[in-house]
N, C-alpha and C positions, 0 to 999 in steps of 0.2 A: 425224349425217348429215342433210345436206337433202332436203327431200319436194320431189317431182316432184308436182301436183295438177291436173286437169282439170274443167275444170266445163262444166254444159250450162245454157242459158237458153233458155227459151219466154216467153213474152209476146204478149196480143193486147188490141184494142180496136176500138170503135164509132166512130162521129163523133161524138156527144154523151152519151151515157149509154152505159159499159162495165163488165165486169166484166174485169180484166186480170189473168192468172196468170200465175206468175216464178217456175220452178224452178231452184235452182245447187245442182250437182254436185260435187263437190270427191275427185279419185281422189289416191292418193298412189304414187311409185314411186321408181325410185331418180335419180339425175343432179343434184340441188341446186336445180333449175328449178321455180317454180311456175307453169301458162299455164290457159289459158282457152278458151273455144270459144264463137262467136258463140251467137245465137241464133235461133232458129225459131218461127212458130206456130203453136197449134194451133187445128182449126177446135170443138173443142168448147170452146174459151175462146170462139169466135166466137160460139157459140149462146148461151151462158151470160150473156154481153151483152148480147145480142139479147133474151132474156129481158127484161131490166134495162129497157132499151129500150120494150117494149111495157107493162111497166108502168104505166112511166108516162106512156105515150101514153095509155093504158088508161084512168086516173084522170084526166087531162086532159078525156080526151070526156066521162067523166062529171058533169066540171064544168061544161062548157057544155050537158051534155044535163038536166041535175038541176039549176038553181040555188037551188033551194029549201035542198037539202040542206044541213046546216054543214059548214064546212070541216072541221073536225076527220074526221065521219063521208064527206066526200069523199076524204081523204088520208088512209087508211087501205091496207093489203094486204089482199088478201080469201084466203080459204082458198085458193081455185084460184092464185092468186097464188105462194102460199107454195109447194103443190105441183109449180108449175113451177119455182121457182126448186131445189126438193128434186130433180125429175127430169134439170135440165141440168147441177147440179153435180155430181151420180152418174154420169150420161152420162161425162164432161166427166175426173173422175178413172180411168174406168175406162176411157178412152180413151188414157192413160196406160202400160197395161199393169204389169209389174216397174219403173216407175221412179222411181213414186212410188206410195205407199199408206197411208192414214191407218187408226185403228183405228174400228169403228163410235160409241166413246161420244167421240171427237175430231171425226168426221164431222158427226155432231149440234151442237155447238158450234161448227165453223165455218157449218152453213147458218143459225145463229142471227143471227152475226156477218153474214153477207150478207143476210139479212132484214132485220134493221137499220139496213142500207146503203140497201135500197132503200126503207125507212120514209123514211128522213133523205131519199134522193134524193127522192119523191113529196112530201115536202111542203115540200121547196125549203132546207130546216136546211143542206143541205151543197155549196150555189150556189158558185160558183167568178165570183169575180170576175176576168175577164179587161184585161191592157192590150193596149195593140193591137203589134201585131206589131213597129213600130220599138220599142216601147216595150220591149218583151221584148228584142230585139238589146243595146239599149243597157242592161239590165238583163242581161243573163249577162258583156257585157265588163268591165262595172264588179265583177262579182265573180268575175274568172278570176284575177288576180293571186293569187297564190301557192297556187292549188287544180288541179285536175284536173276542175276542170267541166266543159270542151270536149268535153275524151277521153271523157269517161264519158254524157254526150249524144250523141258521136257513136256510141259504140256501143249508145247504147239506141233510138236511132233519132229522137232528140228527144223522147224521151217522158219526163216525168217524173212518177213515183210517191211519194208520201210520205203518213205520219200530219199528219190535220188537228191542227193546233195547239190543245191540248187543256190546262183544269190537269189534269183528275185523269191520273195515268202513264199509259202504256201496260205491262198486267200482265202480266211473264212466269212461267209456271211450268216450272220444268227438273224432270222427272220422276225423283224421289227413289228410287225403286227399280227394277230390274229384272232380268228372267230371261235375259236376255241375253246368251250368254259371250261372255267377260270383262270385262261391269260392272264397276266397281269403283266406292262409294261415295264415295270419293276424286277422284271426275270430277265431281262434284257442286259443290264449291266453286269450284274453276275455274273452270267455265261459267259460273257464278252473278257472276263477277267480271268475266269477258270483257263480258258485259250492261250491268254497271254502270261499267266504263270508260268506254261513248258518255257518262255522266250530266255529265261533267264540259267539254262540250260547250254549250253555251245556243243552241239551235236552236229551243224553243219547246215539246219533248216530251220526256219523261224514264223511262227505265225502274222501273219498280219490282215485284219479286218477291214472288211470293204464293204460298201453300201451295194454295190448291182452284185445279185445274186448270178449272174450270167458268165460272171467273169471270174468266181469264186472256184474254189478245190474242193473246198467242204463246205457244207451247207446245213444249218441245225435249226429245224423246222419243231413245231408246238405241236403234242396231240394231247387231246384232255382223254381220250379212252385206247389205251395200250391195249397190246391183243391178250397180253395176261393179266391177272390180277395184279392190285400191285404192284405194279411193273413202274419204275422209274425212269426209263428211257432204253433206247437200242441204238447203237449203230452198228451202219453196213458200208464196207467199203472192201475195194478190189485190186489187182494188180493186173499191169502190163505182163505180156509174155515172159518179160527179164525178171521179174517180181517185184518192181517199182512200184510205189502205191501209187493210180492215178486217181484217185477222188473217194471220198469219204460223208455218208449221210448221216449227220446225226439226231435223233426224234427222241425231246424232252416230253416229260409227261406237267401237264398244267394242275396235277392235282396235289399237290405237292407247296410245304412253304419255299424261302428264298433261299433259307441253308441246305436245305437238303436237295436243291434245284443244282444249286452250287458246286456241290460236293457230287452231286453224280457228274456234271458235268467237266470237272475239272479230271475226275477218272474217265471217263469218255474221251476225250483231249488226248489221253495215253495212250488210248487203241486207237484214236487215228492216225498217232506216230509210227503206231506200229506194236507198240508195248503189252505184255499180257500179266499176268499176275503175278503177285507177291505174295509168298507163303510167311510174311511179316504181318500182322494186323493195324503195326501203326503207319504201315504205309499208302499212301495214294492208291497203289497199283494193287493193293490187298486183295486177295482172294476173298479173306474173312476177318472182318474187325467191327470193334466196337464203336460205336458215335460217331464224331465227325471227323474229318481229317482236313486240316484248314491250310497244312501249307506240305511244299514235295520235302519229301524227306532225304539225307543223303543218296537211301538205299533207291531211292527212286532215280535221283540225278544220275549216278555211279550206273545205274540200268540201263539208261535211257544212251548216254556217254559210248557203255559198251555196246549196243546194240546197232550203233549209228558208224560203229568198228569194222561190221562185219559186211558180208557183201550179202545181196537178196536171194535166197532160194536156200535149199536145204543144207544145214551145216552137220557133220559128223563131228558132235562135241562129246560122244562116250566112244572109248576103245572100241567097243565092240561094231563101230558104224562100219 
């Protein structure tokens, strides 16, 4: 039978240095239909950028107020630093309420991962080279042919997110056990393959799975009761100031067989690339389709290809931007 699936998207950011969070919801029910549901933001992704933000306005003054100092010890976080970035992404989850909830020793590893972010942002490591705005138009048209680039711009609002172009992978760890009814360590392999499907993609970044969750980028943990009905998994992940993705959660539902375990998580995999929907049904990245979708389709490579084109943060790909 075909799953019925909804998902929810939040997302926000700054004018130049943001931290941007992206949760998708994924319910299952009965009718064969998979859809989607816009997205909204939240004002405590607002703050949490803001943070980001004053950083490194922060260390800026410091540099015209101290030039004595070395760069090194100018571009550095200072404790109070780290402290606000620890208190607006606690805010900022717990603003959330039932819809998303991380465990405390996963919490600790993403403010590591956004620490990180804004090391790289404060000492310039993760600058974003901009073209200028025709340049960007005539960069999304030349690579819309045979993708869904348009569609999936239009509904993120022109915003694009993606992993800077990286050799070492980006480490996932799918969590090998759990207490969770109906775990089953037979969802284990699955997942771990939905992952490694994007690898055969050449965009620039590459999955690769690792056993210590501590050391991982994304992390896709088991819950047998979703916060909605039928809900087949969520993830939540975020960007650096420069809109870098620094780490990604993803939460499978245990109530579910292996194919359809599978198949959400092999579209899950796309939004932690960065990827958002296909107004095609037989694609991976579907907004809305029928049954199952078992392997990436052109329209999805050709996506993923273009999206990995372009640089992070807002693109003006209609005349009118």
């Amino acid at each position: 039978m075909g799953k019925h699936c909804l998902a929810t998207r939040r997302a926000s950011r700054t004018v130049d240095c943001s931290d941007r969070h992206t949760s998708f919801s994924c319910r299952a029910g009965p009718g064969g239909v998979i859809q989607w549901m816009a997205r909204t933001p939240s004002i405590g992704e607002l703050l949490l950028g803001g943070v980001i933000v004053a950083l490194v306005g922060f260390v800026g003054s410091q540099v015209l107020a101290s030039p004595r100092r070395t760069v090194r010890e100018l571009r550095s976080l200072t404790s109070r630093d780290s402290v606000a970035i620890v208190t607006q992404y606690r805010s900022q989850i717990a603003s959330r309420g039932d819809q998303y909830s991380a465990p405390g020793w996963l919490t600790h590893v993403h403010i590591a991962r956004l620490e990180a972010a804004a090391q790289r942002d404060v000492r310039g490591t993760d600058r974003v080279s901009r073209p200028s705005p025709d340049s960007l138009r005539a960069l999304v048209a030349s690579l819309e042919t045979g993708s869904y680039l348009s569609a999936m711009l239009a509904e993120d609002g022109g915003i694009v997110s993606r992993w800077h172009e990286r050799a070492e992978p980006i480490r996932v760890w799918v969590q090998p056990q759990s207490s969770e009814v109906g775990f089953s360590p037979d969802l284990i392999g699955p997942t771990r393959r939905a992952f490694t499907a994007w690898n055969d993609v050449d965009i620039g970044v590459a999955f690769e799975l690792v056993d210590d969750s501590t050391q991982a980028d994304v992390h896709v943990t088991w819950r047998a009761k979703m916060p909605k009905a039928r809900q087949l998994g969520t993830t939540f992940r975020m960007t650096g100031g420069a809109g870098w993705i620094a780490f990604a959660h993803v939460q499978l539902s245990t109530a579910y067989d292996i194919y359809t375990v599978q198949n959400a998580a092999r579209h899950e995999a796309g939004h932690v690339l960065g990827l958002d929907h296909s107004p095609v049904m037989q694609d991976i990245m579907a907004a809305e389709t029928e049954g199952r979708q078992y392997a990436l389709t052109d329209r999805d490579r050709a996506t993923a290809l273009a999206l990995y084109h372009l640089p992070p943060g807002r693109i003006p790909f209609k005349t009118d931007d």
